[in-house]
C-alpha positions as CSV (number, residue, x, y, z in Angstrom):
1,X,-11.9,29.9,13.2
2,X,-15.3,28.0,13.9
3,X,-14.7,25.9,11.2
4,X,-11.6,24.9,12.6
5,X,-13.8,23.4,16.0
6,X,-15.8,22.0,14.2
7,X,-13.7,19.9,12.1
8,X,-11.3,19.1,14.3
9,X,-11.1,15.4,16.3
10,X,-11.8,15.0,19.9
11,X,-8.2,14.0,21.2
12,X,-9.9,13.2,24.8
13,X,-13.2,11.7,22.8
14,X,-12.8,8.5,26.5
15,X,-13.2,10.8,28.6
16,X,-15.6,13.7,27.5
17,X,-18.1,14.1,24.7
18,X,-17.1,15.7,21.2
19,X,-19.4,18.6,22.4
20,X,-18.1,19.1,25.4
21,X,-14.4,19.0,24.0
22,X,-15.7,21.7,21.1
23,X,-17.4,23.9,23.9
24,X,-14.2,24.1,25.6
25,X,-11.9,24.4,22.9
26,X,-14.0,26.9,21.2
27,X,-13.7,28.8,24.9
28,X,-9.5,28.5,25.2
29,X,-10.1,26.2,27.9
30,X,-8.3,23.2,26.5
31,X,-4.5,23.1,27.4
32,X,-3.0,21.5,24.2
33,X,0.0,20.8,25.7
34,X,-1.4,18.4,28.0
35,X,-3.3,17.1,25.6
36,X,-0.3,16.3,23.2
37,X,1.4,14.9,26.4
38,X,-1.7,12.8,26.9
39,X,-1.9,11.6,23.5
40,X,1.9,10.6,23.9
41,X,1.7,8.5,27.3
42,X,-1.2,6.6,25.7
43,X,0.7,5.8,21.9
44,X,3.9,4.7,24.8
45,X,1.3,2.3,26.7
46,X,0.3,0.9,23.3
47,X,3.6,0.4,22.1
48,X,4.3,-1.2,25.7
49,X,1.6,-3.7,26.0
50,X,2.7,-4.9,22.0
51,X,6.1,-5.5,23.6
52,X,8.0,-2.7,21.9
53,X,11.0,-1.7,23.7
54,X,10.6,1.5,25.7
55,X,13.7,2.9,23.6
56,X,12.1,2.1,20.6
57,X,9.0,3.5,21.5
58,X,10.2,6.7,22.4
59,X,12.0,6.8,18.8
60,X,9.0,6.2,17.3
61,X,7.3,8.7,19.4
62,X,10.1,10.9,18.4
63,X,9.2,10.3,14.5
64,X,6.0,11.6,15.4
65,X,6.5,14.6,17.3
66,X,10.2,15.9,15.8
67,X,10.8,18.6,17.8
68,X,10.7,17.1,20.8
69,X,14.2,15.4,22.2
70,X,14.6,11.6,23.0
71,X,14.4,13.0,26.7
72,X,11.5,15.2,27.1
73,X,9.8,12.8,25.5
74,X,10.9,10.2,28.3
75,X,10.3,12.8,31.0
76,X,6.4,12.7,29.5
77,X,5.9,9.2,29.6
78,X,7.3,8.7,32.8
79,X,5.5,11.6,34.8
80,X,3.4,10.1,37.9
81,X,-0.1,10.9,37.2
82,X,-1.6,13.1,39.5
């Protein structure tokens, strides 16, 4: 399982350290749920800012991440931040 820390990319690598990310992945304390969820509101502001539509954005998101619906995917990228 180690080597699966180890090897793995640092999803969050803007806001903390790869060591930091591997201490607390290695320790459960990473949510990787939010961390998809992150991953997708920033590929959505990409895709935005390039002047992709948002509908095509989310069904390109979609591609991506298959077994999650056009909607859940639209409820994601519009959650206010807290």
């Amino acid at each position: 399982m180690e080597s699966k820390v180890i090897n793995e990319k640092n999803p969050l690598a803007e806001l903390i350290s790869d060591d930091v990310y591997t201490l607390l992945n290695s320790r459960g304390l990473i949510d990787e749920k939010s961390v998809r969820d992150f991953i997708i509101r920033k590929k959505y502001k990409n895709m935005r800012d390039k002047k992709v539509s948002a509908c095509s954005a989310i069904e390109t998101l979609r591609d991506e991440y298959p077994y999650l619906q056009f909607d859940t995917i639209r409820k994601i990228v519009y959650q206010p931040k807290n």
